[in-house]
C-alpha positions as CSV (number, residue, x, y, z in Angstrom):
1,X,0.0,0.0,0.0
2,X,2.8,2.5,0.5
3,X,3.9,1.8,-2.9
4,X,0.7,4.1,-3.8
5,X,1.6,6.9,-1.4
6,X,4.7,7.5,-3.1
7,X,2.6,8.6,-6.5
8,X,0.4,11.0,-4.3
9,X,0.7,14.7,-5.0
10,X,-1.8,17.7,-4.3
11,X,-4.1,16.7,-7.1
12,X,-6.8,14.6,-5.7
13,X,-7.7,12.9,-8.8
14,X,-4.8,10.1,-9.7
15,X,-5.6,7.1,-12.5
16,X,-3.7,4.4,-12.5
17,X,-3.6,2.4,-16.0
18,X,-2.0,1.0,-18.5
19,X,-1.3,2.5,-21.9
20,X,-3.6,-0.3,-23.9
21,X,-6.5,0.3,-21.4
22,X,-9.6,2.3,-24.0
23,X,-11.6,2.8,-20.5
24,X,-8.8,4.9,-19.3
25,X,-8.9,7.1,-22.2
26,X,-12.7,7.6,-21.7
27,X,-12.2,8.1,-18.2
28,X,-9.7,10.9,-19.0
29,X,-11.4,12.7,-22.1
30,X,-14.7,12.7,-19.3
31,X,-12.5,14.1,-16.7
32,X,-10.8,16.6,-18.9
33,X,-14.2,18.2,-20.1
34,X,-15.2,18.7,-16.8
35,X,-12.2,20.9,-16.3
36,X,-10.4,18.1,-14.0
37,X,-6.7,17.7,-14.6
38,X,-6.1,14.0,-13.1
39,X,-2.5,12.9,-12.3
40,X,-2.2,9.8,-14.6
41,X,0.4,6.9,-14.0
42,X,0.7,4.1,-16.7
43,X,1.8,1.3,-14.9
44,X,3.2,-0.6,-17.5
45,X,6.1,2.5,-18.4
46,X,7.0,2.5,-14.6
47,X,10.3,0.5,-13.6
48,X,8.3,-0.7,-10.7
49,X,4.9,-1.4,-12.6
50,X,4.7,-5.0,-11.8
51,X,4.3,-3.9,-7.9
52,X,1.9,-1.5,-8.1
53,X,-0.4,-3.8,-10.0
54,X,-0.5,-6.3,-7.4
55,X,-1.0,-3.7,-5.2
56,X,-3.9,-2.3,-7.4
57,X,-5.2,-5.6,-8.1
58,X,-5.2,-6.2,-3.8
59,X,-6.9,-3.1,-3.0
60,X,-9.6,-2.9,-5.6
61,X,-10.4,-7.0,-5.0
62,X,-10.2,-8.2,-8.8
63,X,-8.0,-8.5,-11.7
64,X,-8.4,-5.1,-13.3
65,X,-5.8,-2.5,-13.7
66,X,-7.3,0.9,-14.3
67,X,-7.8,2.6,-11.1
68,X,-9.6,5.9,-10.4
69,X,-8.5,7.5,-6.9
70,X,-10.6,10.6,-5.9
71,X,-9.6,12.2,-2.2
């Protein structure tokens, strides 16, 4: 779980994704026309991608990737 703190910043709206995910992009285009300017990670161009997806995949409680954190 503290693997996710490290990506935190003052923008309370973080996705995590991978660049192949087409909900992601939805998710973002929505966002962006709404005026919100989320903080985006793609997991799968981070060195240490493998362990955030577990971590992803532990905390949401299935298999998928994209993750939309709103605080």
């Amino acid at each position: 779980m503290d693997v996710l703190m490290l990506f935190g910043d003052a923008n309370s709206v973080v996705i995590f994704t991978k660049t192949s995910c087409c909900m992601s992009q939805s998710i973002k285009t929505l966002l962006r026309r709404f005026l919100v300017n989320p903080t985006i990670h793609e997991i799968d161009r981070l060195p240490n991608g493998k362990q955030i997806e577990k971590v992803l995949t532990f905390v949401g409680g299935s298999n998928q990737i994209m993750s939309l954190n709103i605080q």
